[in-house]
N, C-alpha and C positions, 0 to 999 in steps of 0.2 A: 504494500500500500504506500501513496506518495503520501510526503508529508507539505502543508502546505506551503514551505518554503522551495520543493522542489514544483509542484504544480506553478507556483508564481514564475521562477525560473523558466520554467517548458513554455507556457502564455507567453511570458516576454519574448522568449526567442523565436518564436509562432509568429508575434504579431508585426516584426523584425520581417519577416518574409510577406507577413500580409500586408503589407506598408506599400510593397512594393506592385501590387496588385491592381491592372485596371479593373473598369466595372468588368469590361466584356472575360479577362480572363478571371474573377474573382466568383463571377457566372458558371463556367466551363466549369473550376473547380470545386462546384457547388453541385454542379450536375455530373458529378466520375462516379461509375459504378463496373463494377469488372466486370471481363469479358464470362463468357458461360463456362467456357472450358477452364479457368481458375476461380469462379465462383463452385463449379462441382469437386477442384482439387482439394478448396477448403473445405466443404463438405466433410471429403475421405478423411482429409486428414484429424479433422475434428472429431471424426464416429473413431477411427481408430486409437486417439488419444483419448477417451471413454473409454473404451475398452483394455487401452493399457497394451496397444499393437504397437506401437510407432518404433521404429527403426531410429538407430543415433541421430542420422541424417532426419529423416524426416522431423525429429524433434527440433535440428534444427530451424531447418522447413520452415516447421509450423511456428516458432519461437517469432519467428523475423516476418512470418506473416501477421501474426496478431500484433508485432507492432508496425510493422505495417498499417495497417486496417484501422488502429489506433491513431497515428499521425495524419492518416488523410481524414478521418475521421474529425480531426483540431481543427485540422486546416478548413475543413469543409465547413462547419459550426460557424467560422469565422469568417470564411469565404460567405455563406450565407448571410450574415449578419450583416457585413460588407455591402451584399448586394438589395438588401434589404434599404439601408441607410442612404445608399443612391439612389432608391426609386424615393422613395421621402422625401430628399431633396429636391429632386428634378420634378414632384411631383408640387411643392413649395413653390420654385422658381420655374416654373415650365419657358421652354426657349422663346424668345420674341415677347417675352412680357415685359 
């Protein structure tokens, strides 16, 4: 479990990258979802780490996927938020007003 000085930490560094972020690609990265054929690999991996299957490798596999899945997961919360906070705005100041 994080403690909250590392969650402030991870945010900071998050928001570091989402700074950088236009509307359009802060969109895009609000809308990623994997492809099928690694949504199904997470699947396997996941039933067989229940069951206590996974292979060294797969473990770490499946280690680097969950955080994985995690960080886009920040990113995407924020990405959203982002593209939330431009439509408010432009929606405030519409062009030509």
């Amino acid at each position: 479990m994080e403690t909250p000085q590392q969650t402030t930490a991870f945010d900071r560094l998050l928001d570091q990258v989402v700074e950088c972020f236009t509307p359009g690609v802060a969109h895009q990265i609000a809308d990623v979802r994997p492809e099928l054929s690694l949504h199904v690999r997470l699947i396997e991996l996941s039933r067989k780490a229940r069951e206590g299957c996974l292979s060294q490798a797969e473990v770490w596999e499946y280690r680097g996927c969950i955080e994985a899945v995690n960080v886009i997961g920040a990113l995407q919360a924020k990405a959203e938020a982002m593209t939330l906070a431009y439509t408010l705005l432009s929606d405030r100041n519409p062009a030509g007003a």
